[in-house]
C-alpha positions in Angstrom: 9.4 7.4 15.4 6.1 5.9 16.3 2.9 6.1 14.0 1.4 8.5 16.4 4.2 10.9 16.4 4.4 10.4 12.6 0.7 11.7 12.2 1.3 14.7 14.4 3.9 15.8 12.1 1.2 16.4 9.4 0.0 19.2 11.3 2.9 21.8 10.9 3.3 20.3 6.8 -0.1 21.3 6.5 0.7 24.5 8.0 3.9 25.1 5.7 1.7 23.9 2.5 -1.0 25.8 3.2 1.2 29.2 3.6 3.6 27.8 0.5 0.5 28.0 -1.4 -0.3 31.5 -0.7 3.0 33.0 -1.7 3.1 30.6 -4.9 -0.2 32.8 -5.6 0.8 36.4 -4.5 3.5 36.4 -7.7 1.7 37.0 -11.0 4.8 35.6 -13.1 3.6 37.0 -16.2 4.3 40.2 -15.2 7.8 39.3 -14.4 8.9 38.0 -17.4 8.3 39.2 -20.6 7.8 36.1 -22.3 4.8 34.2 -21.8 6.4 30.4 -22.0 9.1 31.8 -19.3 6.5 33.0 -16.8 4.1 29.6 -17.9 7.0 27.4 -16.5 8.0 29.6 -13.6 3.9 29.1 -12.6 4.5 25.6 -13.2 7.6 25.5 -11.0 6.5 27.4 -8.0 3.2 25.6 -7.9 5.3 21.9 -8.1 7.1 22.9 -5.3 4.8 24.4 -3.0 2.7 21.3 -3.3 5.8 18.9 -3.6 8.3 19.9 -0.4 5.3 19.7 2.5 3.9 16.5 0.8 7.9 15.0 0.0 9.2 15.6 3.0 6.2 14.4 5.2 6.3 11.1 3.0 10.7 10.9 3.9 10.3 11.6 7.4 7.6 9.4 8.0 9.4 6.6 6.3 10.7 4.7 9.7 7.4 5.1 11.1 5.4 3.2 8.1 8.0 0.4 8.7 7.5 0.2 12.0 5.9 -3.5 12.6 2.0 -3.1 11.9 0.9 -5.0 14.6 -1.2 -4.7 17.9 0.0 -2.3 20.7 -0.1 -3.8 24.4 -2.1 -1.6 26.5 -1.9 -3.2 29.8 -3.6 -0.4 31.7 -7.0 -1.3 30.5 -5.8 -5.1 29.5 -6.6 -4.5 25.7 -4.5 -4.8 22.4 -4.9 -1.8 20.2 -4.6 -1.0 16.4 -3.1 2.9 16.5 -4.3 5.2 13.6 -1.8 4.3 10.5 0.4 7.8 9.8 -0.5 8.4 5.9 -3.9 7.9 5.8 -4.2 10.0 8.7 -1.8 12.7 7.5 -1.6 13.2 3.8 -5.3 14.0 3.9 -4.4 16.9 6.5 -1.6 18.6 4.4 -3.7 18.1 1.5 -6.7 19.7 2.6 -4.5 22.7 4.0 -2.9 23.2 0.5 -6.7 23.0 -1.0 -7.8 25.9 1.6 -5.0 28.6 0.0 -6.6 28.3 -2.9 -10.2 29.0 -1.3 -8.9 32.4 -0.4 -9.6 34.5 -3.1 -6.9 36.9 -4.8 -6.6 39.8 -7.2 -4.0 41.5 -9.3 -2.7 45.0 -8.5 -2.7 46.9 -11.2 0.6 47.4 -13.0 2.5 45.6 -10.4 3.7 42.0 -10.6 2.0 40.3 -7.5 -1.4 39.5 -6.0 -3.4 40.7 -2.9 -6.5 39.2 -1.5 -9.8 40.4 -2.5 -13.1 40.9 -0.8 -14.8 37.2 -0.2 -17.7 36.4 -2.5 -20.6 34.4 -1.1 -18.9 31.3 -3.1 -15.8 32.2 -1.7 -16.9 32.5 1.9 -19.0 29.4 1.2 -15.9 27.4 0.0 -13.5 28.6 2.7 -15.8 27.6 5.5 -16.3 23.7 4.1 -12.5 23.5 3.8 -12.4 25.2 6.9 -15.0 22.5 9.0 -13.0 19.7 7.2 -9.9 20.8 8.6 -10.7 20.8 12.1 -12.9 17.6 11.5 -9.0 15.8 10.2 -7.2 18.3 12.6 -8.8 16.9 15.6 -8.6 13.4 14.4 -4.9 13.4 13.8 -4.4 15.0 17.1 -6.5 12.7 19.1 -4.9 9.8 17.2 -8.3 8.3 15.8 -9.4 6.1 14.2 -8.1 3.5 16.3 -9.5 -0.2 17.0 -8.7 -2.4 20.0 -9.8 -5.9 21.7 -10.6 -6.5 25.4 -11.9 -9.4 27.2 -15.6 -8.2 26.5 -15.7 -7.3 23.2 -13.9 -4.8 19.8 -14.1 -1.6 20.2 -13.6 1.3 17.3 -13.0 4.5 17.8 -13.9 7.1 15.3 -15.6 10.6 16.2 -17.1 8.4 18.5 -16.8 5.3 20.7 -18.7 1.5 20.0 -18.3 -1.2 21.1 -19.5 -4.8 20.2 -19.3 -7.7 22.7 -17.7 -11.1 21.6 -21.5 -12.6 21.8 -22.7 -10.1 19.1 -20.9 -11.4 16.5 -22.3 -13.9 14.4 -20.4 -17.2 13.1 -19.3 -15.6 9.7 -17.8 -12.3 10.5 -15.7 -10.6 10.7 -16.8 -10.2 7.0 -14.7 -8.0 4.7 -16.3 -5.3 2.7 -15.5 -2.7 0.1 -17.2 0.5 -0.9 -15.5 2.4 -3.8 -11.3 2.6 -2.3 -12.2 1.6 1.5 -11.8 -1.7 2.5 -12.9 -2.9 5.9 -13.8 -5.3 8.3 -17.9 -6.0 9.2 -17.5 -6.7 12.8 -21.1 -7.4 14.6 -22.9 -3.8 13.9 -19.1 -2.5 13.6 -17.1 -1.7 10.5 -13.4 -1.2 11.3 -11.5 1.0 9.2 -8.9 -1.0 8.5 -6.9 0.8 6.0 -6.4 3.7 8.2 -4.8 1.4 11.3 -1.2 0.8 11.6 -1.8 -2.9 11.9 -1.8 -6.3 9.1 -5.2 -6.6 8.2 -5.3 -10.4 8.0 -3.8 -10.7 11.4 -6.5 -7.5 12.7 -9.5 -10.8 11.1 -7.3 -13.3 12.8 -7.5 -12.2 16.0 -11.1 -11.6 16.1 -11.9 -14.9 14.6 -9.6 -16.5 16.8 -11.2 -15.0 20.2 -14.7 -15.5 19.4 -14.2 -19.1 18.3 -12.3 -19.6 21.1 -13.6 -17.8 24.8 -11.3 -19.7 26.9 -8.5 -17.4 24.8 -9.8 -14.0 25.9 -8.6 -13.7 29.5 -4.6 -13.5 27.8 -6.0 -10.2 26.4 -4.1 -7.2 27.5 -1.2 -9.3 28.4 2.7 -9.9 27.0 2.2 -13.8 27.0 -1.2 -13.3 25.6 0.2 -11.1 22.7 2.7 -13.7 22.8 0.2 -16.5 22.1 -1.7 -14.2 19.2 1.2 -13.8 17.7 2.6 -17.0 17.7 -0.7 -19.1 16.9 -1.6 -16.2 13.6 2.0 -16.9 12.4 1.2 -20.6 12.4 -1.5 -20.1 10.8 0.5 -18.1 7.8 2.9 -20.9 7.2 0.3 -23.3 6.8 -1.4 -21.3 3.5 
């Protein structure tokens, strides 16, 4: 299974959690059971598992795809290498966000029966439900048009996010690419670019390697999009790893 497919599986998990987490809801267990420890723990129980099985069994079948080799991907179509979007960053925040939106919905008991039925959105509600909603799409679309993803060519680096930039080899000045951190995200400072590397399926040293190593050295950059080329990357970063 390749990363790519691997993130498109997030989108029917975050289906499954999202409707998981409504039925967990619909049964007020309280009213099942007359004691209130027994209905606490079957709560507990239902809620474990309706978050647990779409986030467990994305993590287990996404396994081979996370140990897939993170490297670059030959696109010799438009003579480029490419970083693809890495699966779990890309996915886990899907599935998550479609648990979080069941709980947006809002719910009331029925009166002397044991389970739930929605009730009539409140402006908080309605509010809540549409920011979920927007951010859904926003990782929806993402996952399904396999961003972010980063790639080299003979003219420059290009990322792309919910949009497309580019920055030519000459933009880059003689320190970069720099790394940087803001609170968990760690990236690269690439000429007016920062690359998102935590979210590529690729080594990040060998993703600084590469850029460091074509813009120090020009004559390199025509191999770029080719096997030997990779080849040559490859070969010359690994090098460079067993001299450290």
């Amino acid at each position: 299974m390749s990363p790519r497919v691997a993130a498109l599986w997030a989108i029917p998990f975050a289906i499954v959690g999202f409707l998981l987490r409504i039925a967990a809801r619909w049964v007020s267990f309280d009213e099942v059971f007359d004691s209130f420890p027994a209905g606490l723990l079957a709560d507990l129980l239902v809620f474990v598992l309706s978050v647990g099985l779409p986030l467990g069994g994305y993590h287990l079948l996404t396994r081979p795809a996370r140990l897939e080799p993170a490297t670059w991907v030959l696109d010799p179509a438009r003579s480029r290498f490419v970083a693809r979007s890495a699966p779990r960053p890309a996915g886990f925040p899907l599935i998550l966000i479609g648990l979080w939106a069941a709980t947006a919905l809002p719910t009331e008991r029925v009166p002397h029966e044991s389970h739930r039925q929605f009730a009539a959105f409140s402006t908080l509600n309605t509010i809540a439900f549409t920011a979920v909603g927007l951010v859904f799409l926003v990782i929806f679309f993402s996952v399904l048009a396999g961003r972010p993803w980063v790639a080299v060519d003979r003219d420059g680096v290009i990322r792309q996010d919910l949009r497309q930039d580019r920055v030519a080899w000459g933009e880059l000045t003689p320190e970069q690419p720099e790394w940087w951190s803001w609170l968990w995200v760690r990236g690269l400072a690439v000429g007016k670019l920062k690359l998102p590397v935590t979210s590529l399926h690729i080594d990040q040293t060998l993703l600084a390697f590469t850029i460091r190593n074509y813009k120090r050295v020009p004559g390199l950059r025509e191999q770029i999009g080719t096997a030997e080329g990779l080849e040559v990357l490859q070969s010359a970063y690994q090098k460079t790893i067993a001299r450290r």
